[in-house]
Steps between C-alpha positions, in 0.01 A plus 500: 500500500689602824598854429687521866572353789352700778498478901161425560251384173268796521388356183264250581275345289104553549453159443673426807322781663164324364602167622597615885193739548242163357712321770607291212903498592717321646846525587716206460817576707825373493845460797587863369205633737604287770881676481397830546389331849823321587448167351739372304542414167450221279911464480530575894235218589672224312858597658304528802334154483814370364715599827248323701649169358890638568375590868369139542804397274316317238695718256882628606598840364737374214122319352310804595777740296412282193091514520544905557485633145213251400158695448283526845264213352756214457656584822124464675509174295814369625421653884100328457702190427803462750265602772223246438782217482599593820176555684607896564204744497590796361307788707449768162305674742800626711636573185236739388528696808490895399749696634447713762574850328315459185192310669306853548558575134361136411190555727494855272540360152194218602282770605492691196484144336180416639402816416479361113295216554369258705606123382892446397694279339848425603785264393626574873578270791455750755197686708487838406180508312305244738425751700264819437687822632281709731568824339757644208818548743778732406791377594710860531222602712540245771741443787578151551333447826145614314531245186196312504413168435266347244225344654241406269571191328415408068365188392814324452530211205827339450452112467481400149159360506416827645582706212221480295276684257230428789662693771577788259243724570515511884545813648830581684702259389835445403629220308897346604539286115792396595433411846523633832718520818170373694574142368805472350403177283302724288800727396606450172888516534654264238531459192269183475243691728505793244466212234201304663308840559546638160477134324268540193107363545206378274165598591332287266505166715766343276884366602616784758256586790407886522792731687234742664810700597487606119138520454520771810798690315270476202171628628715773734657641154133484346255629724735771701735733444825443682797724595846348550667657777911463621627259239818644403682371160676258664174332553405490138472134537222458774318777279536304170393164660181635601442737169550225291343192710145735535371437131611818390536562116742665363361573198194730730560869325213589718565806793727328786271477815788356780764781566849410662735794720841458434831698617751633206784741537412802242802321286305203415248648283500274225549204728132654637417506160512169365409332849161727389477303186536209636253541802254598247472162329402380821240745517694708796593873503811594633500820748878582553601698817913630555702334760741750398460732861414227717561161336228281582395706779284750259275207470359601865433871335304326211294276694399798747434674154275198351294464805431836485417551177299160455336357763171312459194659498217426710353112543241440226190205523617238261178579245593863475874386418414324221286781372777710520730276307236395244481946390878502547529194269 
């Protein structure tokens, strides 16, 4: 049980340790990344897409006042809609602009990021992990004219069809399941899109096709340890559609092997408490960090801390890595 809420997670469990060093990790990251580097969140993008219809006056202000305290995903739903019955194309790439200020702390927090691992998962729209850093950049040791850009591009997969078990064990790759800015008819943005993606499948030939969306989710929560970074608890939704759609069981008392960050202020101890239980039946373990300095700012200090403490070890010849697993088993 969580004892305390502390800055940074110094505890961290040797099974994760195990799992990064075999190269066996992978971070699954979520829009609370991208805000440390100026992109909005999931509440700003939908009031953002939604004043693209008042600008083109689809929508006048008196409508858009009633739509504002709907969740982000019905507003996306009603914006998807209105748009496509008026032929307007939304560009969510403007929208996903960083800011100037923060984008050297972004290009910071991505570093260390890549320093964990090298194929991500991301429920994401925007380009931040496509690209393969040059070096670990700090931003407080950079003036503006000297931030550098990231040249080296990953092995992007963002189409449906695309995310599959097959491509799962390509190297530098990161994986948009929701869709990328690069084609915007892949985003998943409504609530029908989140629907069809996360629709349940047979595999046995029989009435429903196979949704090899889930059979991905499954074999990714099977064969791989996975780290869920910068989902806040007002995402608790996005993280319960895809604990509970990946075949996990509940009833598993085994050792958790996936591991989720999450922000508290020191007050909400027992709310860190019984999220812990609760992660646990999905076979996660919860490593709290306090926003209570910083907000969620301290998440750049914990991510610095993680990639230090660890990163993968060196490349191993397929054969050898399953001798290693079959001693560690």
């Amino acid at each position: 049980m969580i004892e305390k809420i502390e800055p940074i997670p110094r505890n961290i469990p040797e099974s994760l340790r195990l799992a990064a060093f075999q190269r066996k990790l992978i971070p699954f990251i979520g829009a609370g990344v991208s805000q440390l580097g100026g992109c909005p969140n999931w509440s700003e993008f939908a009031d953002a897409s939604l004043n693209c219809l008042v600008e083109k006056r689809i929508l006048n202000y008196d409508q858009r006042t009633q739509i504002a305290n709907l969740s982000p995903r019905i507003k996306l739903s009603v914006t998807t809609t209105l748009a496509r019955q008026h032929n307007l194309r939304i560009d969510f790439r403007k929208l996903l602009i960083p800011s100037e200020d923060k984008k050297r702390v972004g290009e910071e927090v991505y570093a260390n990021i890549s320093r964990l691992a090298n194929t991500f998962v991301t429920t994401n729209y925007d380009d931040w992990l496509d690209q393969i850093p040059p070096e670990t950049l700090r931003a407080d040791d950079l003036a503006p004219s000297q931030s550098q850009s990231l040249v080296t591009s990953r092995n992007c997969f963002y189409k449906r069809d695309d995310i599959a078990v097959k491509n799962l064990g390509i190297a530098n790759a990161v994986f948009h399941i929701h869709g990328s800015v690069r084609d915007q008819g892949s985003m998943v943005l409504s609530t029908v899109d989140y629907l069809n993606r996360y629709s349940s499948h047979r595999i046995d030939g029989k009435e429903n096709p196979e949704n090899e969306f889930l059979t991905f989710l499954e074999h990714l929560f099977k064969s791989w340890n996975v780290l869920f970074i910068g989902y806040g608890l007002d995402e608790m939704e996005v993280l319960e559609y895809i604990l509970q759609k990946s075949n996990q069981n509940p009833k598993n008392k085994e050792e958790p092997r996936h591991y989720v960050l999450q922000g508290f202020f020191t007050s909400d101890l027992e709310l860190a408490r019984s999220l812990e239980l609760y992660y646990y039946g999905f076979g996660v373990r919860l490593l709290p960090f306090s926003r209570d300095d910083r907000d969620w700012d301290q998440l750049i200090t914990v991510i610095d801390y993680l990639a230090g403490e660890i990163s993968p070890g060196p490349p191993l010849a397929l054969s050898k890595r399953f001798e290693m697993e079959e001693l560690l088993s």
